[in-house]
MIZAZA-461030 format. One line per 8 residues: number of its first residue (from 1); for each residue y, z, x of N, C-alpha, C. Coordinates in steps of 0.1 Angstrom, whole numbers, plus 5000, padded with zeros to 4 digits. Example, Ala and Ser with C-alpha at 12.3 -4.5 7.8 and 13.67 -1.06 7.14 Angstrom:
2
1 = 4943,5078,5132,4955,5078,5123,4967,5078,5132 | 4978,5071,5128,4989,5071,5137,5000,5079,5129
END
This chain:
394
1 = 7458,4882,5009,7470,4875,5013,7475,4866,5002 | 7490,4866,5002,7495,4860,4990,7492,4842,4997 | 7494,4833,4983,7495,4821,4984,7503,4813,4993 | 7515,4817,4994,7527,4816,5001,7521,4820,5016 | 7520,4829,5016,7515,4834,5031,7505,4829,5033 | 7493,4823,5031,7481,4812,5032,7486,4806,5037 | 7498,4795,5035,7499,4786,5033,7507,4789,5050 | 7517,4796,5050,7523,4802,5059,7512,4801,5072
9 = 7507,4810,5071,7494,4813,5084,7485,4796,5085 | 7481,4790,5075,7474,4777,5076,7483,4764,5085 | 7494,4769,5081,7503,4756,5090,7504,4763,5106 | 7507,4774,5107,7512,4780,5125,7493,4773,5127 | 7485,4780,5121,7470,4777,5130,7471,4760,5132 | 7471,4751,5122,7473,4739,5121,7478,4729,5133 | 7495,4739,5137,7501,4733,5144,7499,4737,5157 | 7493,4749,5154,7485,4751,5169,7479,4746,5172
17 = 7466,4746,5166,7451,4733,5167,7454,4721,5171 | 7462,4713,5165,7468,4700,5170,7478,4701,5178 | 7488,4708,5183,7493,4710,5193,7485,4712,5206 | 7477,4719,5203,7469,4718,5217,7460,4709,5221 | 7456,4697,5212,7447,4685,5216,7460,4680,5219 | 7475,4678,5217,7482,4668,5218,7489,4667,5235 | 7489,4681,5236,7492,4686,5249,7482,4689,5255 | 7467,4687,5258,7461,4687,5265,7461,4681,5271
25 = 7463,4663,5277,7469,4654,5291,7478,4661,5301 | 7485,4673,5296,7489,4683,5311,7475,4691,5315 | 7470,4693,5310,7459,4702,5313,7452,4690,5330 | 7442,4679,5323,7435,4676,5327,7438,4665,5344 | 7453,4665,5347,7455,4666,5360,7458,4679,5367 | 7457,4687,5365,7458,4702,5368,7444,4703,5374 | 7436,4699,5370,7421,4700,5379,7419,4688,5389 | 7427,4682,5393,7421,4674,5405,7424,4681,5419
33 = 7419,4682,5431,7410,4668,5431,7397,4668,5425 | 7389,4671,5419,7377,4673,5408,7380,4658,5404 | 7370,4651,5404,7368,4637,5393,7368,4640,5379 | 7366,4630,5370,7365,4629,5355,7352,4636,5354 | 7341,4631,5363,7323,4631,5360,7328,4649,5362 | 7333,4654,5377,7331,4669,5373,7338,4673,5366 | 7348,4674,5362,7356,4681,5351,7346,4685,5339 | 7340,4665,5333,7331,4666,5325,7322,4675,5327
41 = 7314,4678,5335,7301,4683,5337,7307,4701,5334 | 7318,4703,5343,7327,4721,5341,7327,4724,5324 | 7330,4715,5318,7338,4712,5304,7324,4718,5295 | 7314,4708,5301,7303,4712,5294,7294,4724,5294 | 7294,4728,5304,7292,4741,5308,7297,4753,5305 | 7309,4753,5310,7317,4764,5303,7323,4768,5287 | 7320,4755,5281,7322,4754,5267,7313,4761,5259 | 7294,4758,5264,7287,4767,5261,7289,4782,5258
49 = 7295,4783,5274,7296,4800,5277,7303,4802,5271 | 7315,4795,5262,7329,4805,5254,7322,4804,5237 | 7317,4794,5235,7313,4792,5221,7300,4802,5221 | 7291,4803,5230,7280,4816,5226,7288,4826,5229 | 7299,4832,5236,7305,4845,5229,7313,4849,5220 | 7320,4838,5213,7324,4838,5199,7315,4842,5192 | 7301,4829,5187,7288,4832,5183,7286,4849,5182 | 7282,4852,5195,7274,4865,5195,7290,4874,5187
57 = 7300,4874,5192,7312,4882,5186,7312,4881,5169 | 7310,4869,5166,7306,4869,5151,7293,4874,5140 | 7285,4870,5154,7267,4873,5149,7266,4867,5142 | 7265,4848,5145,7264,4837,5136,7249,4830,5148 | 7241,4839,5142,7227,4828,5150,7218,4827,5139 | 7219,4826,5124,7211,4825,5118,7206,4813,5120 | 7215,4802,5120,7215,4787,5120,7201,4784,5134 | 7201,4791,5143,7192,4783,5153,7178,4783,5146
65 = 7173,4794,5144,7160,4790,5143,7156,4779,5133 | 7162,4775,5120,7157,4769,5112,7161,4754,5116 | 7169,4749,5125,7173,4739,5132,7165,4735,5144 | 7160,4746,5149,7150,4740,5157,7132,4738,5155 | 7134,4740,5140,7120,4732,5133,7125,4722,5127 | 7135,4716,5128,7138,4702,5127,7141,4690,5134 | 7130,4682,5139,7131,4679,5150,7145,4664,5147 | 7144,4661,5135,7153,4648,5129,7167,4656,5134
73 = 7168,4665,5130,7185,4671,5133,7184,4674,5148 | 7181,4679,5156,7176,4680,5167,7177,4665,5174 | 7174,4656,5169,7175,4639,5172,7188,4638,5174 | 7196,4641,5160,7211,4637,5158,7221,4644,5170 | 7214,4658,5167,7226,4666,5176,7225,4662,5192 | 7208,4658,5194,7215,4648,5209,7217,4637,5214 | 7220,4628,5198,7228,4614,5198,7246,4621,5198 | 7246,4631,5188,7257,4633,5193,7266,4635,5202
81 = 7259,4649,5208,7261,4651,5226,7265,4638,5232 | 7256,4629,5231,7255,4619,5241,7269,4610,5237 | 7269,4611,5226,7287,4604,5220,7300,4610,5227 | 7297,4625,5221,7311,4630,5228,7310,4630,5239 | 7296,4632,5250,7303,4629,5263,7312,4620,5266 | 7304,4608,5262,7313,4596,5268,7326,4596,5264 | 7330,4606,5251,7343,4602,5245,7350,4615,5250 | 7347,4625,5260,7351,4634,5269,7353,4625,5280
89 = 7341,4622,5287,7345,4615,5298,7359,4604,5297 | 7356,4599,5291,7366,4586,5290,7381,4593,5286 | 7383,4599,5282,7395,4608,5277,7397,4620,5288 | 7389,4624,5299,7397,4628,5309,7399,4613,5319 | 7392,4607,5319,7390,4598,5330,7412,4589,5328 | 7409,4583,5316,7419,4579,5313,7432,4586,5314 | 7431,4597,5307,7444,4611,5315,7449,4607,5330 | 7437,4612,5337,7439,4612,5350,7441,4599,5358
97 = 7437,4585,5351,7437,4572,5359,7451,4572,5353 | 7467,4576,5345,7482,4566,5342,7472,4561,5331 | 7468,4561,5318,7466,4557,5309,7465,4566,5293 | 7477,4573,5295,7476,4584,5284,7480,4577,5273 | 7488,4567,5274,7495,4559,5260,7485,4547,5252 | 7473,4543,5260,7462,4538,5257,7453,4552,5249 | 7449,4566,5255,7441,4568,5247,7449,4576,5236 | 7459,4575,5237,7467,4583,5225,7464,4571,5214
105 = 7464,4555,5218,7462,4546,5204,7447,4551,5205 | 7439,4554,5210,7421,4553,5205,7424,4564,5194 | 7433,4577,5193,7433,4584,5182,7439,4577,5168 | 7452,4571,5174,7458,4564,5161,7448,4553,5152 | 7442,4548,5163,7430,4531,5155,7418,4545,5153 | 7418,4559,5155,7403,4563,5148,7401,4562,5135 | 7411,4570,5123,7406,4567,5110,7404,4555,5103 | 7411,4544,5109,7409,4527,5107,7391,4525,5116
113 = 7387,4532,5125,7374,4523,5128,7364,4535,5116 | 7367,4546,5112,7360,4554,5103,7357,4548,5088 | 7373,4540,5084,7367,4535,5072,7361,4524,5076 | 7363,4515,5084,7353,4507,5089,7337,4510,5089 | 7328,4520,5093,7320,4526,5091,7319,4526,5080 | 7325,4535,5075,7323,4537,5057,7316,4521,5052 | 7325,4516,5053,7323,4500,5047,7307,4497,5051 | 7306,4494,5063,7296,4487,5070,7284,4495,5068
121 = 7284,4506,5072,7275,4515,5070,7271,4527,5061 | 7282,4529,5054,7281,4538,5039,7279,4532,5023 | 7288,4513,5026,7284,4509,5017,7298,4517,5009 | 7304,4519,5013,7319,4524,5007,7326,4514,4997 | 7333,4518,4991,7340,4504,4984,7358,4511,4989 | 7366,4498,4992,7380,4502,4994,7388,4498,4979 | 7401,4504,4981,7409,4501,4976,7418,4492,4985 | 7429,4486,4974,7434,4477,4982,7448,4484,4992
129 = 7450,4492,4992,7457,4494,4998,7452,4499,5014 | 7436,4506,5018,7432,4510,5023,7423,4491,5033 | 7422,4483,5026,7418,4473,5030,7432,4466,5038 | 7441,4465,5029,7456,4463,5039,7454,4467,5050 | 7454,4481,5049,7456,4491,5062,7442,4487,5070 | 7431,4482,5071,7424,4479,5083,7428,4464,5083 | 7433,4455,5079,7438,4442,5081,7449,4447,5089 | 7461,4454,5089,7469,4450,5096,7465,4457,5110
137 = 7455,4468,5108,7447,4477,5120,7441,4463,5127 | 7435,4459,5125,7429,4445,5134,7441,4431,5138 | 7448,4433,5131,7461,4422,5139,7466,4431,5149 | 7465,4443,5145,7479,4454,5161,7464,4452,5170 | 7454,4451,5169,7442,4451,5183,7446,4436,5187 | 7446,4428,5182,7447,4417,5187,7458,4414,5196 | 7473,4418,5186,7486,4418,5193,7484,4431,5206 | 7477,4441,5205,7479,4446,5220,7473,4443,5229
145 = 7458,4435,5225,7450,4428,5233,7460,4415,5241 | 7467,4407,5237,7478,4398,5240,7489,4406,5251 | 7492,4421,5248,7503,4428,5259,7495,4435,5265 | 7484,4436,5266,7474,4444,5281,7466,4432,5281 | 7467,4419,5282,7462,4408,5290,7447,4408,5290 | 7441,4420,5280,7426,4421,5280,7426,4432,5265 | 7413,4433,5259,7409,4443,5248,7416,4455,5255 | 7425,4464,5248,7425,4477,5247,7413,4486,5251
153 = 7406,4484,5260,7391,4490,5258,7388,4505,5257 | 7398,4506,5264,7399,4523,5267,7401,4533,5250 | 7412,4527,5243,7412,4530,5229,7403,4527,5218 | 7394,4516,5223,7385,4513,5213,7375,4519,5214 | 7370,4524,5226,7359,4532,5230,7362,4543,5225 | 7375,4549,5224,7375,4563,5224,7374,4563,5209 | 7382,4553,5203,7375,4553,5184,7362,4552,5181 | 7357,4546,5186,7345,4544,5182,7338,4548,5183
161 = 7337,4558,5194,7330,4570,5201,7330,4583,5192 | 7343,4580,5190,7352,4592,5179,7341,4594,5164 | 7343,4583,5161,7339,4578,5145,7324,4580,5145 | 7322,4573,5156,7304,4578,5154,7301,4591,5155 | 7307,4594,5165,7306,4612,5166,7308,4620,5153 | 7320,4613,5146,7315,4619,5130,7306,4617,5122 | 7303,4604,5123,7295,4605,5111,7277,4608,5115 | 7278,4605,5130,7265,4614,5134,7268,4631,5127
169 = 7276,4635,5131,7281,4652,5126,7276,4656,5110 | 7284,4642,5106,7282,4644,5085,7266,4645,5088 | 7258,4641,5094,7244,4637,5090,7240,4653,5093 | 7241,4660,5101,7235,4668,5115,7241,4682,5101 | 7253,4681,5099,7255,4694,5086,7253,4706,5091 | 7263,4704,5103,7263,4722,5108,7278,4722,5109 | 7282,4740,5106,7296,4739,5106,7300,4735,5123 | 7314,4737,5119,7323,4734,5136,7316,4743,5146
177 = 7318,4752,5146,7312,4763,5161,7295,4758,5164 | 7286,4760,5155,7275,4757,5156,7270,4746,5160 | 7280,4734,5156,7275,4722,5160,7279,4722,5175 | 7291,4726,5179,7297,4730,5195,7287,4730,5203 | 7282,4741,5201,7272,4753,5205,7259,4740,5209 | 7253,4735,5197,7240,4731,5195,7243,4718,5210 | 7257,4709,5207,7256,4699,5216,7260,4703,5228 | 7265,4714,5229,7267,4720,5243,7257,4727,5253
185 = 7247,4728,5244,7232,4733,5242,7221,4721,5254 | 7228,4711,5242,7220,4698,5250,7225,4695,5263 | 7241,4692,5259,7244,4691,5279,7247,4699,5291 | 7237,4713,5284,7241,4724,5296,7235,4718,5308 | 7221,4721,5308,7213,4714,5316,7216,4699,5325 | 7215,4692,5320,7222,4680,5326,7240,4681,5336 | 7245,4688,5331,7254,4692,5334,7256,4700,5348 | 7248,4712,5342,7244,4720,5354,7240,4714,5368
193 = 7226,4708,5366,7222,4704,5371,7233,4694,5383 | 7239,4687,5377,7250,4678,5382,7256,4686,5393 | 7258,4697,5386,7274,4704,5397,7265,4712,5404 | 7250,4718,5402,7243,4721,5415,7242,4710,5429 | 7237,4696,5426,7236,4683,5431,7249,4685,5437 | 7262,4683,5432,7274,4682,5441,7275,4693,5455 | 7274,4703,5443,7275,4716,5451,7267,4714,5469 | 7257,4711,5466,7242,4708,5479,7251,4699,5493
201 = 7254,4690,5485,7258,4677,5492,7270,4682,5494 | 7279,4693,5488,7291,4697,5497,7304,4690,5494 | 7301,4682,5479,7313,4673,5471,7316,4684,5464 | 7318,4695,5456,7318,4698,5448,7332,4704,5447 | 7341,4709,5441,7360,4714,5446,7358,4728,5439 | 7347,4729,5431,7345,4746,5423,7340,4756,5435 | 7350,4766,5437,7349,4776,5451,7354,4769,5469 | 7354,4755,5466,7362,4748,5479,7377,4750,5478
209 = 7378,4745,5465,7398,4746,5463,7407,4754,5459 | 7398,4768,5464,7406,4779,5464,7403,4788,5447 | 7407,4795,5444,7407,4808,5435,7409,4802,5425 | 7419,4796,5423,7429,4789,5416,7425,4777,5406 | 7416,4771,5414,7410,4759,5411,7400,4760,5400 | 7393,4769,5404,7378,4769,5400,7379,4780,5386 | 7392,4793,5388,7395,4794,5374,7400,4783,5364 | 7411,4772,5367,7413,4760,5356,7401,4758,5355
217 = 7389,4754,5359,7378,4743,5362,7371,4756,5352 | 7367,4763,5350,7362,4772,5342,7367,4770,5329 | 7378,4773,5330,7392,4775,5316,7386,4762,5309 | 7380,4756,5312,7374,4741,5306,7373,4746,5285 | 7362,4759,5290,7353,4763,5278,7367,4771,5272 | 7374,4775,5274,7384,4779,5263,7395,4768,5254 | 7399,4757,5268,7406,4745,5260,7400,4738,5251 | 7386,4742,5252,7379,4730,5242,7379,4739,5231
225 = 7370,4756,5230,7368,4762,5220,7383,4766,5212 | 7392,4768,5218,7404,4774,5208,7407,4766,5201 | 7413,4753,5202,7416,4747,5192,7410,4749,5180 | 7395,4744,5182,7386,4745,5171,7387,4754,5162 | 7387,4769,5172,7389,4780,5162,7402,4779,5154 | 7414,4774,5158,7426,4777,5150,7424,4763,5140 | 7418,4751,5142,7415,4744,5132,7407,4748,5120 | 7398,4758,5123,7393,4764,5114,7404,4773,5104
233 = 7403,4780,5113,7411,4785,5103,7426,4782,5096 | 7431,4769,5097,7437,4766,5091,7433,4760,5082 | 7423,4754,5084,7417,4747,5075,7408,4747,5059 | 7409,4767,5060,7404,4774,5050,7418,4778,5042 | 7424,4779,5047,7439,4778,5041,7451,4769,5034 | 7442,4758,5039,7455,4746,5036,7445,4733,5027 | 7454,4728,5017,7447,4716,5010,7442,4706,5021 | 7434,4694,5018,7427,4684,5028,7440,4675,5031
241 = 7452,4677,5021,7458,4664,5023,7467,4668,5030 | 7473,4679,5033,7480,4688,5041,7471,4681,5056 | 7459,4690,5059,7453,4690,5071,7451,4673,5075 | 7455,4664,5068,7454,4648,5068,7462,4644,5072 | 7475,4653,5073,7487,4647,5077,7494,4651,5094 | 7485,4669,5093,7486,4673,5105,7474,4665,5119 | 7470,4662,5114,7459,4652,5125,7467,4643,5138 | 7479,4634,5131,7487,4629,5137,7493,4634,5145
249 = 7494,4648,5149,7501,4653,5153,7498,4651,5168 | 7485,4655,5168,7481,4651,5182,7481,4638,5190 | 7482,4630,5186,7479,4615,5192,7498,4615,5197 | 7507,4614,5186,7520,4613,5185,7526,4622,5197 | 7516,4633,5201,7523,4640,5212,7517,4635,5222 | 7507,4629,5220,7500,4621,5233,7509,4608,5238 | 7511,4603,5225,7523,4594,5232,7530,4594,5234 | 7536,4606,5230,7552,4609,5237,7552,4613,5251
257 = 7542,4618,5258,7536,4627,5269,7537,4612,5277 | 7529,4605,5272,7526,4590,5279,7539,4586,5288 | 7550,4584,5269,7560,4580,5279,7571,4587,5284 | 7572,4599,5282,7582,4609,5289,7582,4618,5300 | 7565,4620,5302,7561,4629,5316,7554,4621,5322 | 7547,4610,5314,7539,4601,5325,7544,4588,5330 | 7558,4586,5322,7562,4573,5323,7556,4565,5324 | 7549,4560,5312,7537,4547,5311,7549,4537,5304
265 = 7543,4521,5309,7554,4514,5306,7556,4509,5293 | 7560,4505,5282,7556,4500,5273,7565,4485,5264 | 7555,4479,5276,7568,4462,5269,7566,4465,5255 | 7572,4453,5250,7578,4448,5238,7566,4446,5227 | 7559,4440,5235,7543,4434,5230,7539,4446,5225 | 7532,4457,5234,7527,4468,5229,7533,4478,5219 | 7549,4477,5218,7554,4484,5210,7554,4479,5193 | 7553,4465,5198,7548,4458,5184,7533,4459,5179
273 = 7523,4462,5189,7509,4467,5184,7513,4476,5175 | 7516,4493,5188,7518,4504,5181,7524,4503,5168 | 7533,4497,5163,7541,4496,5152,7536,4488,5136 | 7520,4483,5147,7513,4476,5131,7506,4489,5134 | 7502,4497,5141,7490,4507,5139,7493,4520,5133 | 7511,4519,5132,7512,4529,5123,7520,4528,5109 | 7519,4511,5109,7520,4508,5098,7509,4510,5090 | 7493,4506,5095,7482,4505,5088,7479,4522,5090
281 = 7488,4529,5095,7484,4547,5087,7495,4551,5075 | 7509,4544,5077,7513,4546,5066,7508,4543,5056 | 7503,4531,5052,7498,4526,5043,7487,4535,5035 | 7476,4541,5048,7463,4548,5046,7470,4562,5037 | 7479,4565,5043,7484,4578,5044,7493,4574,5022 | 7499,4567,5024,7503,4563,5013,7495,4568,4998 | 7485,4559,4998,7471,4559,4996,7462,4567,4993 | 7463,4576,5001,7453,4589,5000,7465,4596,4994
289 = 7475,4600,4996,7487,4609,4983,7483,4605,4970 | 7491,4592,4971,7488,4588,4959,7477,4590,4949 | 7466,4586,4956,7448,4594,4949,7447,4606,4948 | 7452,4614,4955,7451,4627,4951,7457,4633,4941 | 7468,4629,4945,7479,4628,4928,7475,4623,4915 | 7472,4616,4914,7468,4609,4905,7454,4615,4903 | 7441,4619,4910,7429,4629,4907,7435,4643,4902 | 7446,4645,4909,7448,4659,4901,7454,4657,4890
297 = 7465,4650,4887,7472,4647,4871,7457,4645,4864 | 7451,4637,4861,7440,4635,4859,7431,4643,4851 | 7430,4653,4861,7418,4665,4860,7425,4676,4851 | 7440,4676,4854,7447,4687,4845,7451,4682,4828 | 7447,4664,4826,7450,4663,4813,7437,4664,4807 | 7423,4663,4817,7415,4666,4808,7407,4679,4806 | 7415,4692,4813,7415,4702,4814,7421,4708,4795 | 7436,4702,4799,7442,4705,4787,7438,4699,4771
305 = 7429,4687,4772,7426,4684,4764,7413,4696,4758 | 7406,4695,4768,7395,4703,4763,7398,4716,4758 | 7408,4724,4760,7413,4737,4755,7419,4733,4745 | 7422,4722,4741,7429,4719,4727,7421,4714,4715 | 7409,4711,4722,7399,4702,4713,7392,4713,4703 | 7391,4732,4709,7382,4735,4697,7390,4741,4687 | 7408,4747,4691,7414,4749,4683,7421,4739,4673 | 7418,4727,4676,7425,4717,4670,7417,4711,4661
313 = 7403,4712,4658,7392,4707,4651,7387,4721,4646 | 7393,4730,4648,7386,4742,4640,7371,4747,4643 | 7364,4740,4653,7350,4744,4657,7353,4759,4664 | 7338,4762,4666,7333,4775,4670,7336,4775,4686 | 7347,4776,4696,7338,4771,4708,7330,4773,4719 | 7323,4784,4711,7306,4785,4720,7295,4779,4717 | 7298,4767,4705,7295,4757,4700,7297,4740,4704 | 7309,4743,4715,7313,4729,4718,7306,4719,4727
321 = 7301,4708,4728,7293,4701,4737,7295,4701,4751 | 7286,4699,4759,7286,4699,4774,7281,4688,4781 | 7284,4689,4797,7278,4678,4799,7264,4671,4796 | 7264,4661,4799,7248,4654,4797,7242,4656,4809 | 7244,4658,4820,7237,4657,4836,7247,4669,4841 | 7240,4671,4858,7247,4677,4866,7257,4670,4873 | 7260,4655,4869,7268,4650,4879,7283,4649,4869 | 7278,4652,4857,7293,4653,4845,7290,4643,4837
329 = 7282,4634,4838,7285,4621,4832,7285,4624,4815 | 7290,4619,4810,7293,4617,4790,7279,4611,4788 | 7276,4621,4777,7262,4613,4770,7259,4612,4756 | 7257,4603,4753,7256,4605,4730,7268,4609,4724 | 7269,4598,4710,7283,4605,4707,7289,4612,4705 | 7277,4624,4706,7282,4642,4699,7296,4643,4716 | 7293,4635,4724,7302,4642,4734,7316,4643,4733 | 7322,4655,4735,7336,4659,4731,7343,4661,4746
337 = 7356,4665,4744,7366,4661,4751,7366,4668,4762 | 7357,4681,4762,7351,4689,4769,7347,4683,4784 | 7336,4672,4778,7329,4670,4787,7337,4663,4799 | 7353,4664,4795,7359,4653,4808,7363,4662,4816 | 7361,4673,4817,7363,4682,4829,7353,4684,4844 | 7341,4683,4835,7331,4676,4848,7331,4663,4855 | 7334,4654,4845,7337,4645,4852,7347,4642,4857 | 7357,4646,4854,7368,4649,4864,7367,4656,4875
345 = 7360,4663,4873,7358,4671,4887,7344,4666,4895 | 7338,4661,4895,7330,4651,4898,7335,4638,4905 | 7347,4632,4898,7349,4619,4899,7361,4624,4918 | 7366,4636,4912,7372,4644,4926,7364,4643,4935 | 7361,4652,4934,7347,4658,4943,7340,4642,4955 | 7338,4635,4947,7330,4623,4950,7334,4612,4957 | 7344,4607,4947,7355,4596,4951,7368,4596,4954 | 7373,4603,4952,7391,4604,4950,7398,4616,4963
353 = 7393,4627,4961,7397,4635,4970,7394,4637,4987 | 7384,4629,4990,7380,4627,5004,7389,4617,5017 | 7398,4610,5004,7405,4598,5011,7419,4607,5015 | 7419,4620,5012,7434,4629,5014,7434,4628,5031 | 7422,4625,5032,7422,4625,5048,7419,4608,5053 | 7424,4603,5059,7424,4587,5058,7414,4585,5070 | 7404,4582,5062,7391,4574,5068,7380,4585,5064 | 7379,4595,5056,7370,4600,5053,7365,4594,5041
361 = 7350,4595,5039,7345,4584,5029,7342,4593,5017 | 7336,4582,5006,7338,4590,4992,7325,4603,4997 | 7317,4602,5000,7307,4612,5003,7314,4626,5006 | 7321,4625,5015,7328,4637,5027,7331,4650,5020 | 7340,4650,5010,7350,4655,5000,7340,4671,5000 | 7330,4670,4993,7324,4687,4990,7321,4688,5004 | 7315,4677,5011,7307,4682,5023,7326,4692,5034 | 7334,4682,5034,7348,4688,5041,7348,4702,5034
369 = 7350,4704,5027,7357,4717,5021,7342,4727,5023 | 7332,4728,5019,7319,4736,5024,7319,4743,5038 | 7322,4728,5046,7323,4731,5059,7337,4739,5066 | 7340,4740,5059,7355,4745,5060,7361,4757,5059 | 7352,4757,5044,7350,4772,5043,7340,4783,5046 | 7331,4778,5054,7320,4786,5062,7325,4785,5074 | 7332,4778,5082,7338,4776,5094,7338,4787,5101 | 7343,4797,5100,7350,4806,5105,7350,4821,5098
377 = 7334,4815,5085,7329,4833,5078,7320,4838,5090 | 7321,4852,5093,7307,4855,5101,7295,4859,5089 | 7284,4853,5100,7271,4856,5093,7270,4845,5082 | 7275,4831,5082,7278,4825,5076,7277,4810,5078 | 7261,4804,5077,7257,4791,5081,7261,4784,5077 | 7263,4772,5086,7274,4758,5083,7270,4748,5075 | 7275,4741,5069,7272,4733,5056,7278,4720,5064 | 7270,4701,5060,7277,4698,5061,7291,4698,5060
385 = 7295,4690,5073,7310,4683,5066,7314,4673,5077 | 7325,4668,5072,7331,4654,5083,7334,4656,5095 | 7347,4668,5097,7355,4669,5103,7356,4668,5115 | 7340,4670,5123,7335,4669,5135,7346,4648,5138 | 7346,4640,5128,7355,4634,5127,7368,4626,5125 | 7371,4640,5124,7388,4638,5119,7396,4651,5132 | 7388,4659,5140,7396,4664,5153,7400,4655,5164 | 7414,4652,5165,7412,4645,5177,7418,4653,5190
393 = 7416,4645,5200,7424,4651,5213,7418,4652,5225 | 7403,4646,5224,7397,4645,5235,7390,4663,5239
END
């Protein structure tokens, strides 16, 4: 496939993928009367069932066995379960309670509570532009804490739930489907169990509320798996800073949904929150271009230097110097102009290109793109990556 056409096919999947987290708040009143807890419990269940027949359609089971002699990753992936539930639950719950314009900000404040993390817990260093942008991220909490007469709770949960769920993910280093699979794995059971329990007692609306019902209530495991899949694969097609920009996409239609189909109210107050919270993404967003840009000008002057260095000095250049290490670094003064290609691509790789996506930390960068591009190979085990923290949409 030509470049052009990559690029082509990477955006329709893109804007699919996030079009469908952004428009999923119609979905999830379409299942009542079912509560949040069953939906959740359907969601979990049937998610299993759609992601193991992708799986088997792909014949991507190499990953289980060597994952389940690890009992450390095995730890992670049922701290994570246990994250996204809550950050499922609380994201249908909130749909269905008149509070769609609250969890649409939990998406907008996620990459601000991620670099947060980074900081606290990675030991990240910011730039100043990216430290702006959580300064004025923490005045919009305050000013909407002031127009909802209490913390935002509903959005802070869903960030924070969000964020951890990634960076539990970066640890855990299975691609997208696999890790689905593995946490879906964990709350089949629990799950099950639940909607047997209802079932007994005669609460249950799956087979009571007609034909109709209990197909949506099923369809759970497709609204969750498709996206994923078209995230994938756009994701093997399109730059990080591209897919950084389409993320927005979904929250933006969440609040549009808020206030155009759900009529949620939005005083004065709150419209001045929202308007620091996307000031502190412009800023993010600013930021991450600009680094990228500036990493690639970069990498291509010392690309061009090094091709100029053995015709221009007359050396041999199967004779020219190399790096000192595997990480690029320049070592002894024999080193030549050469050696700034590794480090340029190093200094990429590491620090500079990860931020294309705002709140991913310097680490993420090889781990994103690995995971990215195993995503959606069959026969083809998952490699770290972040992204499990950069999908939003509940």
């Amino acid at each position: 496939m030509k470049p052009q056409q990559q690029d082509r096919a990477g955006l329709l999947y893109g804007f699919a993928a996030y079009g469908m987290w952004g428009l999923v708040p119609l979905f999830w009143p379409l299942l009542e009367p079912a509560d949040a807890v069953e939906i959740l419990a359907h969601r979990m269940v049937w998610s299993l069932a759609a992601v193991g027949l992708i799986l088997l359609a792909l014949r991507r089971w190499a990953w289980i066995r060597p994952l389940l002699r690890q009992p450390r990753r095995l730890g992670l992936i049922a701290i994570a379960a246990t994250v996204i539930s809550v950050n499922w639950g609380l994201y249908i719950w909130g749909v269905n309670s008149g509070h769609v314009v609250e969890t649409a900000l939990g998406y907008f404040i996620n990459p601000l509570v991620s670099i947060a993390f980074g900081v606290l817990l990675l030991r990240e260093r910011l730039r100043p532009a990216q430290w702006a942008a959580v300064g004025v991220g923490a005045l919009a909490v305050v000013v909407l804490s002031i127009g909802y007469g209490k913390l935002p709770w509903i959005a802070l949960t869903l960030a924070f739930s969000f964020a951890t769920y990634g960076l539990v993910k970066k640890r855990v280093g299975l691609g997208g489907l696999e890790s689905l699979a593995a946490e879906t794995a964990v709350q089949f059971l629990p799950a099950l169990g639940f909607l047997l329990f209802l079932g007994s007692r005669g609460d249950s609306t799956f087979g009571s509320e007609g034909t109709g019902h209990s197909a949506l209530l099923a369809s759970c495991g497709v609204i969750t798996a498709l996206p994923l899949i078209c995230f994938g694969a756009s994701a093997v097609r399109l730059p990080l800073s591209t897919i950084g920009m389409l993320q927005y996409i979904a929250p933006i239609l969440q609040f549009t949904l808020g206030l155009a189909v759900f009529h949620e109210s939005m005083p004065p107050e709150r419209w001045a929150g929202f308007g620091l919270v996307w000031l502190a993404l412009t800023l993010l967003t600013w930021d991450a271009l600009h680094t990228a840009h500036r990493a690639r000008r970069e990498l291509a002057r010392a690309a061009a230097r090094a091709e100029r260095s053995p015709a221009a000095s007359g050396a041999d250049p199967a004779s020219a110097p190399t790096s000192g290490s595997a990480s690029g670094s320049v070592s002894g003064s024999g080193s030549g102009p050469v050696d700034e290609v590794p480090v340029a691509l190093a200094d990429a790789a590491a620090g500079v290109v990860p931020d294309v996506i705002p709140g991913a930390g310097p680490e993420s960068a090889s781990d994103a793109i690995a995971d990215l591009t195993t995503d959606i190979t069959p026969g083809t085990p998952g490699t770290p990556g972040k992204h499990g923290g950069s999908i939003s949409g509940g």
